[in-house]
N, C-alpha and C positions, 0 to 999 in steps of 0.2 A: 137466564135459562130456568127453566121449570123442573125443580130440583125437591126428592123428596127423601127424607132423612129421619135418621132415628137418631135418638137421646147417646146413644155410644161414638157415634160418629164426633159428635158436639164436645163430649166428653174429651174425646181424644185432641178435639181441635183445641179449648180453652184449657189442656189440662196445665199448662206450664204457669198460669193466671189467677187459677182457683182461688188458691188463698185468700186473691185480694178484694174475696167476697165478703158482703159486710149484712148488717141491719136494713141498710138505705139501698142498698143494690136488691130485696129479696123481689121484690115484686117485679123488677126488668129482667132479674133470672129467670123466675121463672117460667116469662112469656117467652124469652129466647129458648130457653130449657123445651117450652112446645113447640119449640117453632114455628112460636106467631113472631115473627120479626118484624111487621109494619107497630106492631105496637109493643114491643122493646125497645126499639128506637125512640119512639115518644117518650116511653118512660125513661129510658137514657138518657135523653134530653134534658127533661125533668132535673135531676138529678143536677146538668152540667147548669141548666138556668138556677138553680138554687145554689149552688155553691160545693156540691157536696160530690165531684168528679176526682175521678184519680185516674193513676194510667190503667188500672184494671175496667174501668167505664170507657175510655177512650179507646180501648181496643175493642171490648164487646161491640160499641157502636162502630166501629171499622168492618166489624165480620157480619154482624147483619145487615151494614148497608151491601158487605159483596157480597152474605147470600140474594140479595134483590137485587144483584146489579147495579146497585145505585155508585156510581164509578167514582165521583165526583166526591160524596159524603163519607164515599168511604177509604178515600183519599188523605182526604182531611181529617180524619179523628183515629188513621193509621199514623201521621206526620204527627199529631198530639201524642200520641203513645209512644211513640218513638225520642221525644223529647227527653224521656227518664226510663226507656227502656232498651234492652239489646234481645229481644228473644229472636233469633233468626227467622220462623215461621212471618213472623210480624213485619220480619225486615222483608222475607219474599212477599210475602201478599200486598203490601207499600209499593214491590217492584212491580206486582200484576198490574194493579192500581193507576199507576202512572204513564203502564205502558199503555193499559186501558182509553186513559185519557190521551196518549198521542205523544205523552214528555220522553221521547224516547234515551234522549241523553242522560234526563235523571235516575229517571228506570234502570240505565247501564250501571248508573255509582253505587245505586242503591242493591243491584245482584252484586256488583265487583265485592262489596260489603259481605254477601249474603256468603258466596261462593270461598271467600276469606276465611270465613267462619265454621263454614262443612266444605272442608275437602273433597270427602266420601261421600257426598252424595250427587247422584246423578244428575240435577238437576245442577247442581255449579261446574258438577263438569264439564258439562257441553256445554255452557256458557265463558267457560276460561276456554275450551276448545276455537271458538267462533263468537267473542263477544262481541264482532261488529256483523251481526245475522242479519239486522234488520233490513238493511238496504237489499238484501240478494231477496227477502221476500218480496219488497215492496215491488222491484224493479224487477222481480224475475219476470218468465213469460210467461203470458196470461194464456192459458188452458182451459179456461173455463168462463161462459159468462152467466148470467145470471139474469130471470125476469120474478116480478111480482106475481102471486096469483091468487083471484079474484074472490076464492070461498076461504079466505085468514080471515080472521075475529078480532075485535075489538080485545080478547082476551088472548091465552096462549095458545096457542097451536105450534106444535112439533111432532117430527116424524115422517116417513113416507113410505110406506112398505105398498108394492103395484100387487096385484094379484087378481089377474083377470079382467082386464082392464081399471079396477076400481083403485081408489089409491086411499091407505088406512092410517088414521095419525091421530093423534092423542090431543085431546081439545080440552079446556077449561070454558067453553062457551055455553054449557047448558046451566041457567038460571034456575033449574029445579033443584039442583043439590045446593046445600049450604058451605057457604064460604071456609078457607082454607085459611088459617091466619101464618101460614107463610108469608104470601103476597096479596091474601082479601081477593083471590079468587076462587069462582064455584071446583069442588073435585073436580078430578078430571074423566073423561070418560073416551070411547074407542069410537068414532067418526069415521064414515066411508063417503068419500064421491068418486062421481063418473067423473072419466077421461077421457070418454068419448063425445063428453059435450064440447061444447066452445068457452072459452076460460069465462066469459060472460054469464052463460046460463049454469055453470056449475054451483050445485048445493050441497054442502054437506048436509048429513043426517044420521044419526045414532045408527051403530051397526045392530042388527037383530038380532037376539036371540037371547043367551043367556051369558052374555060378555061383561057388560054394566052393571055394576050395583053405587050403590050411596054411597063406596068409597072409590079410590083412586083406581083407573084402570091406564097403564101405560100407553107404550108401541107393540107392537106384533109382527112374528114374523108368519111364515108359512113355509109347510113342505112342497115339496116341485111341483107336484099332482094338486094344490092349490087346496085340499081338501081339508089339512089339518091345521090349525094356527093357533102359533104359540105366543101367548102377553101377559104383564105383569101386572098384579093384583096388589093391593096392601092385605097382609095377614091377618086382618081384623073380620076378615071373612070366615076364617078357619076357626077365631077366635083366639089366637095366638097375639097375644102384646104384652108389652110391661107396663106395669103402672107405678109411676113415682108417689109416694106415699107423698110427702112433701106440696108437691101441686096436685096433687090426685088428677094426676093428667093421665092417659092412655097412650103408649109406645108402639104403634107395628110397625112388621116391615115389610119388604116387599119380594114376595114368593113370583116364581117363574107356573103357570096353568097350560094346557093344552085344550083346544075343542076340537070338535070336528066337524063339518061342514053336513047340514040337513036343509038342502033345499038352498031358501035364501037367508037361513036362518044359523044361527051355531048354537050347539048344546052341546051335551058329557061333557063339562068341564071339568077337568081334574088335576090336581096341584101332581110338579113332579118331585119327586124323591128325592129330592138333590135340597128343596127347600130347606131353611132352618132358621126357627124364630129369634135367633141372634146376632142374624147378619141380611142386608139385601142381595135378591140375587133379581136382577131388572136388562131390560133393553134386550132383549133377541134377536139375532138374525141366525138364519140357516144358508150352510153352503148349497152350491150349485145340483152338489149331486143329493142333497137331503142328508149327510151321514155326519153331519156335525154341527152341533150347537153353539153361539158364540151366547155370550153373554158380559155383563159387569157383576161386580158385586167388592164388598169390603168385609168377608169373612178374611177370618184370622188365616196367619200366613203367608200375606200377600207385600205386596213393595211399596206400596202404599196406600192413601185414603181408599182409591175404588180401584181395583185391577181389571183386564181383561183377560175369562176364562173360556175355554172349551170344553164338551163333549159329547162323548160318541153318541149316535142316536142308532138305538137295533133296530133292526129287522120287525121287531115285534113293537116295538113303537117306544121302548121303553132306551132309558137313557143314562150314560153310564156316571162317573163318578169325575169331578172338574177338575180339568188340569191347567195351571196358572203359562198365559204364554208367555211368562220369565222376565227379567228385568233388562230384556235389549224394547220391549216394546214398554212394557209397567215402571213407570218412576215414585219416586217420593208423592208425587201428587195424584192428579189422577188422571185414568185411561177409562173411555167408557164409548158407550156405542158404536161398537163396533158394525162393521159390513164386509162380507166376503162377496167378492164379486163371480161373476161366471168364467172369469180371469183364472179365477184364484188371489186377486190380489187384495190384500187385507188394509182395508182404512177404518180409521178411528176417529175419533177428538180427545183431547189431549192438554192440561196446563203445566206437565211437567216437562213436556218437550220445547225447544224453542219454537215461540210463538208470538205474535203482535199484541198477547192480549186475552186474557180471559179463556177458554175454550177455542183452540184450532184444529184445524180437520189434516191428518198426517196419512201417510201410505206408507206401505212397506214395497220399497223397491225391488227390480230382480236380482240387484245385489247385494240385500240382506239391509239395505240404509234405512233407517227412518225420515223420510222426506216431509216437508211441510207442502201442503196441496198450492200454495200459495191463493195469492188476488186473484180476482173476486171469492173468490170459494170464503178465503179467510178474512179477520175485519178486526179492529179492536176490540169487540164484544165474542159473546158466548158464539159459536157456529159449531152446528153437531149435527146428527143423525143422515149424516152424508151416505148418499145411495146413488148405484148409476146402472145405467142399462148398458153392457157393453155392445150389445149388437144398435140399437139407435142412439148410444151415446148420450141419454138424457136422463136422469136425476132428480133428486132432490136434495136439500140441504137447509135445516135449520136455523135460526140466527135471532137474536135480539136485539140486531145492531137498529140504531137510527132508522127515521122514515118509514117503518113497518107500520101496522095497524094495530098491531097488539102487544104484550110482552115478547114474545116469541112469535116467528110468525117462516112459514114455510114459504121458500123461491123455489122455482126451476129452476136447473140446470142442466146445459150444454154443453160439452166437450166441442171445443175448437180443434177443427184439423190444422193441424202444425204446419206454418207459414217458416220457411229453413229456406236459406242462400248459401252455395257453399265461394267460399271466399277462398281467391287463389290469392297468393302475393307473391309477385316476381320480384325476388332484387338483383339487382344489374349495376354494373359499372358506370357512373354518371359519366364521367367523358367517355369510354368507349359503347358503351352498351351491352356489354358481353355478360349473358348472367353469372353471378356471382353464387358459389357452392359452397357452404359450409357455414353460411351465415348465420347470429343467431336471431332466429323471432322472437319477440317477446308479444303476446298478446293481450291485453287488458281492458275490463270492461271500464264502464261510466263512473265505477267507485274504485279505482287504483288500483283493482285485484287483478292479479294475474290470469290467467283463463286458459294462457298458453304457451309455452316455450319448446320453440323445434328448431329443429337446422335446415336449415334449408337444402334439396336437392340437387343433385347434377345438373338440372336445369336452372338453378336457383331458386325454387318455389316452396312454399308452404301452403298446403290447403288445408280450412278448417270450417266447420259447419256453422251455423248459427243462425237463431231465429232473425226474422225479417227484421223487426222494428229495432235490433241491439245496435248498438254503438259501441265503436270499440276506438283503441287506439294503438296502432300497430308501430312495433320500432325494430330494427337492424343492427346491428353492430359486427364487424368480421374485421383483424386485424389488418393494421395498414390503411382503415378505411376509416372516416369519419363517421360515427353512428345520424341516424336520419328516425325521423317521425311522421308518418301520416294517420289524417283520421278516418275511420269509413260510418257515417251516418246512418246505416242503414239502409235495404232495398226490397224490392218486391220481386226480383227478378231471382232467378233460377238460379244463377248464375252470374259471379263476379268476379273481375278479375281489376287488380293492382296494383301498379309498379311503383317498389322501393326503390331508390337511388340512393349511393352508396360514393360520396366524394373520397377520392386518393387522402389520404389522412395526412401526406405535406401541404394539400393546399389551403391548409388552416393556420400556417405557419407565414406568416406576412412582415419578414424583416427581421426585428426582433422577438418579435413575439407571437406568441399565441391566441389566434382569436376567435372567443368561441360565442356564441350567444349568450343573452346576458343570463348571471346565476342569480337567480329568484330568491329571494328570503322572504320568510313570512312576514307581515308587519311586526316590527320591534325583536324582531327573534334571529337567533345564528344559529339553527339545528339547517342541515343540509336538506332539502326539499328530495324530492322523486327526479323532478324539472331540476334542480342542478346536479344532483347526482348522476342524468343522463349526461350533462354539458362535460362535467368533470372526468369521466368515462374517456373522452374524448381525448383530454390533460392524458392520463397516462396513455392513451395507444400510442400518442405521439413520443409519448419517454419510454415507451417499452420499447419504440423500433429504434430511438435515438439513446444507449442507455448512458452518454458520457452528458445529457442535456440537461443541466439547474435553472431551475426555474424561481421567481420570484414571484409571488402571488400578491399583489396589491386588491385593496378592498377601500371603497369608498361609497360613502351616504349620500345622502342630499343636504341642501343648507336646512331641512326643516329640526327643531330639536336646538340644542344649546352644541356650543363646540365642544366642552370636555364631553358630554355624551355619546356624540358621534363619534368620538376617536374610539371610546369605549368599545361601543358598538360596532365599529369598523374593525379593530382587534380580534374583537371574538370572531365576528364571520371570515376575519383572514385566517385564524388559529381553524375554525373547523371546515374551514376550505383544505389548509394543508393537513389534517387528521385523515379526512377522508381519503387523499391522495396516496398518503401513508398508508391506511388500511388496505389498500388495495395492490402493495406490495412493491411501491415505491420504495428507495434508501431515501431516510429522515435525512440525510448530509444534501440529497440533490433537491430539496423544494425547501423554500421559505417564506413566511407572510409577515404582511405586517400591514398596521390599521392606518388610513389616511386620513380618516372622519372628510370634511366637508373643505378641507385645505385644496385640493386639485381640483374645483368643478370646473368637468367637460363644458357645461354651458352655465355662464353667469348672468342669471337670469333674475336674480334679487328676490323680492318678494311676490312677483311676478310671476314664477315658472306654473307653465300646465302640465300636468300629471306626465303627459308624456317625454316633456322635460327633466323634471325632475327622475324617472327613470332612467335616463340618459347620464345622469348624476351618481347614480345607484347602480355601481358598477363594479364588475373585476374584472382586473387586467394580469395577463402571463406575462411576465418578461423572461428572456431568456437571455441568462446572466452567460453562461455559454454553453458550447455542445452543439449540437444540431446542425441540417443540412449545411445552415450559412459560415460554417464556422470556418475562418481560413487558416 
């Protein structure tokens, strides 16, 4: 993402590192210090080809490959630093890093680490809150799709503010201004095209008037009446910057301006009162009704690197004083481009919320939540300056993920209308048919989470909503009955309905024993699965209606493995067969296990056996030592 920054911000980033500035490091500080980072890297490099790296070089090169997004590089010289270092910031960015690149498993050890380390900060919270997020984003349901469009640059383009049909975004594509040694792109300057061409004949072109100058011009917004529009400048227009004695480099930042609309043209530019040469204040949008200003900015005060602020905008045009919107929406990291919909409803982007990756695009719900917008909107890379039209439901949204044409490069977006089946589930008496009332549902999606748990109705039913394409796994259990599972794959239809069966809980009772489907263990392991802890379930309804019944819980392997192993192993999975039983409120006097390893196989199939054999081997058996129906 197309990121502009001052020397304080950097400061603040490297400050825990400094020290391990040297002789041999001045001249790659310095170019990071301007924030030329394609040529601190180099000179980084330098350094690590020569001999002369530490872990204070192997981080700087981590942080200017993520300020260019370079994911991969900066991956790798976070993992270097990390070898002889514990700074937590290093440990987070390692975890963007990786999440970046897709390692989502690593990415988790690497926050469990981070979040270990800072309790208190909100960013490890919500991560010990929900540290398996990923899959609800990845799998959640797709709300939004996404196309290409045809006037993105070979360079950066971000932003999308509509205004009049025209659509205004922030371009590093004119070849007349001189290179940026952030990323060796031209400044950036303010770009309009039509939308009422056809995505083929559309051109951008330089907005007119007096918006553009030789240094950096943002995004923009505008008031209702289309007339007046507000964008970000660097303050080297006012004349306002630092200069480092050191590099004799020049520091500005980036001030919030106002124009106003003359023709096809904008002039009376004028900074607002709120600027101040010691902090950014960047990215605009205006609410629905014109009476409030969003912005970002990293003045002092705030929750972290870059907050999201508001304010008032008068009557008379002038604008009141910024009020930070608190630390349920601003984290440790940062919050920045913001959008107020005609809704009211407020989206951002965001890396200190849970995300896939670099910059994700979040909403604030009607119930106060911070939501991630989910796929497509979001991706492992940068996605920002997310915009939507709520009456035609279309958009825009920034990104520098993959396959674009440039660093950054602007999609459409569409809001999908919500494909929803509402899903009845009858459960009913397997030999009579009678529905059964009081049952419990459990619902679950395609990742073991729970989604739902009700009782089922005087009719015996449970209805619950859910997008078309979900897959769920519905289960039953009501005492007396043996619990039951079916699956539902998903539909298109309106409407669904499905029957749970619910067998009398003696007819699992066959003689002496107990017999229930087989209980699953993971390869090589005896912790109780999901899938046998339903089976097991079943173990006690049958001892809670029968409470004088002891049971014997036998556990046997397959012949694969050595013999004293499998006894091994056949012990422990009898031992946490009968734990579990216990736990669930059994007397420890009426069950007891014990390991068979590979002495009983059901089928002696030698070296021979097929998988589904060998399952047949891998088994538990209930006996019932006494009690129960049979008992005379």
């Amino acid at each position: 993402m197309k990121k502009i920054k001052i020397l304080i911000t950097l400061v603040i980033l490297s400050g825990l590192t400094v020290t391990a500035q040297n002789k041999d490091t001045q001249t790659a500080d310095k170019l990071f210090n301007r924030l030329e980072f394609v040529d601190a890297i180099e000179a980084y490099n330098k350094l690590v080809e020569n001999g002369k790296a530490n872990e204070y070089v192997y981080k700087q090169l981590g942080d200017a490959n993520y300020k260019i997004f370079a994911t991969e590089e900066a991956e790798k010289w976070y993992a270097k630093a990390l070898e002889t270092s514990q700074d937590s910031e290093t440990i987070y960015n390692y975890s963007q890093m990786l999440k970046a690149n897709g390692k989502y498993d690593e990415s988790s050890k690497w926050m469990r680490k981070f979040a270990d380390m800072n309790p208190k900060d909100d960013r490890a919270k919500a991560f010990k809150n929900n540290p398996d997020f990923i899959p609800g984003i990845l799998e959640g349901e797709k709300k939004y799709e996404l196309k290409t469009l045809g006037f993105n640059s070979e360079e950066s383009d971000f932003g999308g503010t509509v205004n009049n049909e025209i659509l205004y975004f922030a371009s590093a594509r004119n070849n007349a201004r001189r290179n940026y040694g952030w990323n060796e792109e031209p400044y950036l300057d303010v770009y309009q095209v039509s939308l009422t061409l056809n995505d083929e004949d559309q051109e951008a072109d330089l907005v007119e008037g007096n918006i553009n100058t030789k240094h950096h011009e943002g995004t923009v917004a505008f008031s209702p009446d289309g007339n007046t529009m507000y964008f970000s400048r660097e303050s080297y227009f006012e004349g306002d910057y630092e200069k480092d004695k050191d590099s004799k480099s020049k520091f500005s930042v980036l001030y919030l301006y106002k124009a106003t609309k003359d023709g096809d043209k904008w002039s009376n530019v004028e900074p607002l009162h709120i600027n101040n040469k010691n902090y950014n204040i960047s990215a605009p949008t205006m609410s629905a009704d014109g009476k409030t200003l969003y912005f970002h900015s990293n003045m002092p005060g705030g929750f972290g690197l870059e907050d999201i602020y508001k304010v008032s905008v008068n009557s008379d045009g002038t604008v009141g004083e910024p009020e930070n919107l608190g630390d349920k929406i601003n984290t440790e990291g940062s919050e920045k481009y913001a959008f107020i919909s005609s809704e009211n409803t407020l989206y951002f982007s965001s890396n200190g919320h849970l995300g896939l990756g670099g910059l994700d695009v979040f909403f604030v719900s009607e119930s106060g939540t911070i939501e991630n917008v989910g796929v497509p909107i979001n991706s492992n890379s940068d996605d920002f300056a997310f915009t939507i039209n709520e009456e035609t439901k279309e958009g825009f949204v920034s990104s520098n993920r993959p396959g674009g044409k440039g660093g950054d490069d602007i999609y459409g977006v569409k809001r999908l209308e919500p494909c929803n089946v509402m899903l009845t589930t009858s459960v009913i008496d397997s030999e009579t048919g009678e529905p059964l009332s009081g049952a419990t549902v459990v619902i679950k999606d395609s990742n073991d989470r729970i989604v739902l748990s009700e009782t089922s109705d005087d009719k015996g039913q449970v209805s619950y909503e859910v997008t078309c394409e979900k897959s769920l796994e519905i289960s039953g259990t009501l005492p007396d009955y043996e619990g039951n599972t079916l699956s539902f794959a998903g539909s298109q239809d309106e409407e669904v309905n499905l029957q749970l069966e619910l067998k009398p809980i003696d007819k699992i009772i066959v003689e002496d024993r107990v017999v229930l489907n087989p209980i699953l263990f993971d390869f090589d392991k005896s912790n109780i699965t999901s899938q046998g802890a339903f089976e097991l379930d079943k173990l006690v309804a049958v001892m809670n209606k029968y409470p004088d019944m002891v049971i014997l819980a036998e556990s046997h392997t397959d012949s694969r493995g050595s013999v004293n192993y499998n006894e091994k192993l056949s012990d422990r999975r009898a031992k946490s067969t009968v734990q579990y039983v216990i736990s669930k409120g059994i007397d420890a006097n009426r069950i007891s296990g014990i390991g068979k390893g590979e002495n009983e196989l059901k089928v002696d199939c030698g070296s021979k056996c097929t998988e589904e054999e060998h399952q047949m081997n891998r088994r538990s058996e209930f006996i019932i030592v006494s009690g129960g129906p049979n008992q005379n």
